[in-house]
C-alpha positions as CSV (number, residue, x, y, z in Angstrom):
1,X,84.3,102.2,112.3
2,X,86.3,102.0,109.1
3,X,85.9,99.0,107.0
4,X,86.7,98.4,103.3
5,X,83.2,99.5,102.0
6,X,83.3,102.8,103.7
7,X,86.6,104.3,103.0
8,X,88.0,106.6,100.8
9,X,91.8,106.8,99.6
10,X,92.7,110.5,101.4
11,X,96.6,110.4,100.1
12,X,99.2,108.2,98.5
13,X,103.2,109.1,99.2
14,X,106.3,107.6,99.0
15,X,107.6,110.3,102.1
16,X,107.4,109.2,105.4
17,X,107.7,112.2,106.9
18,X,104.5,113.7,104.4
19,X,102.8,110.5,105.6
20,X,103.5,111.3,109.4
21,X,102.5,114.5,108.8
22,X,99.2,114.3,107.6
23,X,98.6,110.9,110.3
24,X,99.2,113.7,112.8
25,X,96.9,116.4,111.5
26,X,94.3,113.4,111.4
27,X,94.5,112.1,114.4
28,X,94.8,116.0,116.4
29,X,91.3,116.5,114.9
30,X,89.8,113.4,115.7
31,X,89.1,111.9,112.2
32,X,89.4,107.9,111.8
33,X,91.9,106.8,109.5
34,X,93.6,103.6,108.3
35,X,96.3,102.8,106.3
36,X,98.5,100.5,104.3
37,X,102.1,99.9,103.4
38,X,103.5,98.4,100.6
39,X,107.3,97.2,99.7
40,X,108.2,98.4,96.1
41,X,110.6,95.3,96.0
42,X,108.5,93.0,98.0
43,X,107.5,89.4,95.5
44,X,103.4,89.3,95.6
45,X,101.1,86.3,95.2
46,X,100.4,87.6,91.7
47,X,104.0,88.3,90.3
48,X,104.9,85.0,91.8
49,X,109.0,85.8,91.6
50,X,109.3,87.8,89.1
51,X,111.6,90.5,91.1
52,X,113.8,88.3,91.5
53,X,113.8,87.3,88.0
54,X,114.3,90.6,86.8
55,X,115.4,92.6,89.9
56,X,113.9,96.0,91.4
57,X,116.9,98.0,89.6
58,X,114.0,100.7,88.1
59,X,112.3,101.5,91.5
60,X,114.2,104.5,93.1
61,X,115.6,104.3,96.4
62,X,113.4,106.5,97.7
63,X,109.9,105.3,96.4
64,X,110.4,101.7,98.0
65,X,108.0,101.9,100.4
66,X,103.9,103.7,99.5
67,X,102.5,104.6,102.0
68,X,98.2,104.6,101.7
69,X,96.4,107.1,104.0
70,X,92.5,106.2,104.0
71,X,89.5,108.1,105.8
72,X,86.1,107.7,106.4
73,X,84.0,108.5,102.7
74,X,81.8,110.7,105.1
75,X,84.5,112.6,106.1
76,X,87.1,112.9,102.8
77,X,86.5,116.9,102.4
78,X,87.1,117.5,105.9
79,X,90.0,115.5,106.4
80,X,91.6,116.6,102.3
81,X,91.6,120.2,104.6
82,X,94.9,119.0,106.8
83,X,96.9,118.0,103.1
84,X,97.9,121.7,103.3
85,X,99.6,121.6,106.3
């Protein structure tokens, strides 16, 4: 089981197709993963409005969206073998 004390961060994109890709490969060979999402122009607790003081005109189009891919700490070299697929 994956909780937050046992994970490690396998891969950070902004490509949802790289994401898939490597979510595949995971899951084809069995290894746990988790992930999370985060909106680029999204407000959060701690910047409490400040996009929409300022705007989201320096985030690129297509780096709106990270995607975080994380794995098991036991297996990270295993699973860092499917990022060259």
């Amino acid at each position: 089981m994956l909780t937050i004390f046992n994970r490690a961060e396998l891969l950070i994109t902004y490509d949802l197709a790289r994401f898939c890709q490597v979510r595949d490969a995971l899951e084809a060979a069995g290894i746990d993963y988790t992930y999370k999402t985060r909106d680029q122009t999204s407000p959060t607790l701690t910047a409490a409005g400040s996009r929409e003081r300022f705007g989201n005109a320096n985030i690129r189009h297509s780096a709106q969206i990270e995607y975080r891919l994380f794995v098991h700490r036991d297996q990270l070299d295993w699973a860092q073998t499917f990022l060259n697929q």
